[in-house]
C-alpha positions as CSV (number, residue, x, y, z in Angstrom):
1,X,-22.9,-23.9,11.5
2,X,-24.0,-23.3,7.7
3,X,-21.9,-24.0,4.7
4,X,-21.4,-20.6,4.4
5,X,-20.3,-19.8,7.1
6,X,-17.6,-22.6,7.4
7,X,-16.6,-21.3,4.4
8,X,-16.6,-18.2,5.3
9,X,-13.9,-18.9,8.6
10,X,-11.8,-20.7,5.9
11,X,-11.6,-18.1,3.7
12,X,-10.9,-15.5,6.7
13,X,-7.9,-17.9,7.7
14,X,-6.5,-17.9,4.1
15,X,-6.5,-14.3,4.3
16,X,-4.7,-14.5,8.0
17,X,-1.8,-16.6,6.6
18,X,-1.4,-14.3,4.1
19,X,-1.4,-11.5,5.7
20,X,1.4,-13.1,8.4
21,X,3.1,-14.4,5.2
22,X,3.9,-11.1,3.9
23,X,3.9,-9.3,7.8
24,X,6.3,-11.1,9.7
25,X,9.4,-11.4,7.4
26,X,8.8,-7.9,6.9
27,X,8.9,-7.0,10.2
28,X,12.3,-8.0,10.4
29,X,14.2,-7.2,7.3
30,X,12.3,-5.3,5.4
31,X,14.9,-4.1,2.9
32,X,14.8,-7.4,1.7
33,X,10.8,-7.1,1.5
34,X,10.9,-4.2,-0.2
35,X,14.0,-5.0,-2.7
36,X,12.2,-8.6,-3.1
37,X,8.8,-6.8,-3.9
38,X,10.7,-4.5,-6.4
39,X,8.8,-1.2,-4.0
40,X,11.2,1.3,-3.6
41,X,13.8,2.0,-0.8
42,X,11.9,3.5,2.3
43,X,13.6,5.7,4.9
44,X,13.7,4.7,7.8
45,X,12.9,1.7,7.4
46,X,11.5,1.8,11.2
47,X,8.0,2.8,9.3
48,X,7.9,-0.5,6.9
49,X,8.8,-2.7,9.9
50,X,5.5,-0.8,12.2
51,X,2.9,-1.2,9.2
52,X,3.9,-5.5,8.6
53,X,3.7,-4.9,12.7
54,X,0.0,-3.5,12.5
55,X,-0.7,-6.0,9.6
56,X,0.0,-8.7,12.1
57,X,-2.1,-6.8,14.7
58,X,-5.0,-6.8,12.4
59,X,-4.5,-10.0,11.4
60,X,-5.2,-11.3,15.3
61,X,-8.7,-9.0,14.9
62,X,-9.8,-11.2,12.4
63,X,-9.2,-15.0,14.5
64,X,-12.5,-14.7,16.1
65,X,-14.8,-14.4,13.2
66,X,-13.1,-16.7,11.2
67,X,-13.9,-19.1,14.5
68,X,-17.3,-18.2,14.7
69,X,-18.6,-15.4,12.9
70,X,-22.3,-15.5,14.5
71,X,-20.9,-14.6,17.9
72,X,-17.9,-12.4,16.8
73,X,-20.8,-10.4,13.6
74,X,-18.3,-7.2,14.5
75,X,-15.7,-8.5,13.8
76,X,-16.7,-10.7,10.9
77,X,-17.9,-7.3,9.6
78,X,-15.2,-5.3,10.4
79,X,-12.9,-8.0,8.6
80,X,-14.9,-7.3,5.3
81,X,-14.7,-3.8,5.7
82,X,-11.0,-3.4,6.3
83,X,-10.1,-5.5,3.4
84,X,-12.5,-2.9,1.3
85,X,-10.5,-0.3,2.8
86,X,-7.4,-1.5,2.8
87,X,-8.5,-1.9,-1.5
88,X,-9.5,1.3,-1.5
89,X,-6.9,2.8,-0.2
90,X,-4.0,1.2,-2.1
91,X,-6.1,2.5,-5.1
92,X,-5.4,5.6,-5.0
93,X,-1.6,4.8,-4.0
94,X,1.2,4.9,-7.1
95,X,0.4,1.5,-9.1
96,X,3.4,-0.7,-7.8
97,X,1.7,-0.9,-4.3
98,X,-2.0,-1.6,-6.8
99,X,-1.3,-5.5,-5.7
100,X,-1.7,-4.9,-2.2
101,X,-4.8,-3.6,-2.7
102,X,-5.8,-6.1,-5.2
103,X,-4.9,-8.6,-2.4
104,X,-7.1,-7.2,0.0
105,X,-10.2,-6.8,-2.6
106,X,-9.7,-11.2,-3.5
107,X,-10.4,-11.0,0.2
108,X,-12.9,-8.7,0.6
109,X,-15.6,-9.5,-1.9
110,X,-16.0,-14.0,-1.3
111,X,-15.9,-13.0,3.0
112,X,-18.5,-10.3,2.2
113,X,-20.9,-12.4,-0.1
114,X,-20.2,-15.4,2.5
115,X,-20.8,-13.3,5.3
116,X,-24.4,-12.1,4.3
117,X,-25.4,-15.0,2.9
118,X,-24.4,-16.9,6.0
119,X,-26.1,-14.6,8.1
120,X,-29.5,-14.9,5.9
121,X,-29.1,-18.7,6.1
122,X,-29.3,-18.0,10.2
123,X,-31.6,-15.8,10.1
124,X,-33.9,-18.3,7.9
125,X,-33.1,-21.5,10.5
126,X,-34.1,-19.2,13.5
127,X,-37.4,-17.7,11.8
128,X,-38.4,-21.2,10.6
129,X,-40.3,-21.7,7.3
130,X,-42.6,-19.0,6.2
């Protein structure tokens, strides 16, 4: 495995405990999330507990690239993508939920420039020199 793609699996699992480190406590008192964020009050809270629940989900989608992103390329993709998503969509959210989208972009753009540039080192070892 390349340097960059080692580094790309670390990065990925920074972005896991993260993720779980803002997810779980939210999932189960997420008044004290949301007061502790300074967001506003939701109602029910029922639909701030579900997204830190599909945050965690979506967290677990992201294990096997970071463990090896040559054999898991879908998922190492989709990981970059999401976090682009995730960016955008928090973008165009009112600006106290910006940093959650901010979060996402740290993520996005070093996984996406290790991702191609670990697959163009692979690419390179299996071709051979030119």
């Amino acid at each position: 495995m390349n340097t960059y793609a080692k580094w790309f699996g670390r990065v990925v699992w920074l972005g896991i405990i993260v993720n779980l480190s803002l997810a779980i406590p939210t999932l189960f008192v997420p008044d004290k999330m949301l007061v502790l964020l300074k967001l506003e009050p939701a109602m029910p809270t029922i639909w701030v507990s579900f997204s830190a629940n599909l945050l965690i989900l979506l967290s677990l989608f992201y294990i096997p690239a970071a463990i090896n992103l040559y054999h898991y390329q879908a998922n190492a993709w989709l990981s970059v993508i999401s976090r682009m998503t995730g960016f955008t969509f928090f973008l165009f959210q009112p600006k106290a939920y910006l940093a959650f989208g901010l979060l996402d972009l740290t993520f996005a753009i070093p996984t996406g420039i290790l991702l191609i540039l670990a697959l163009q080192a692979e690419k390179s070892v299996i071709s051979g020199p030119a």
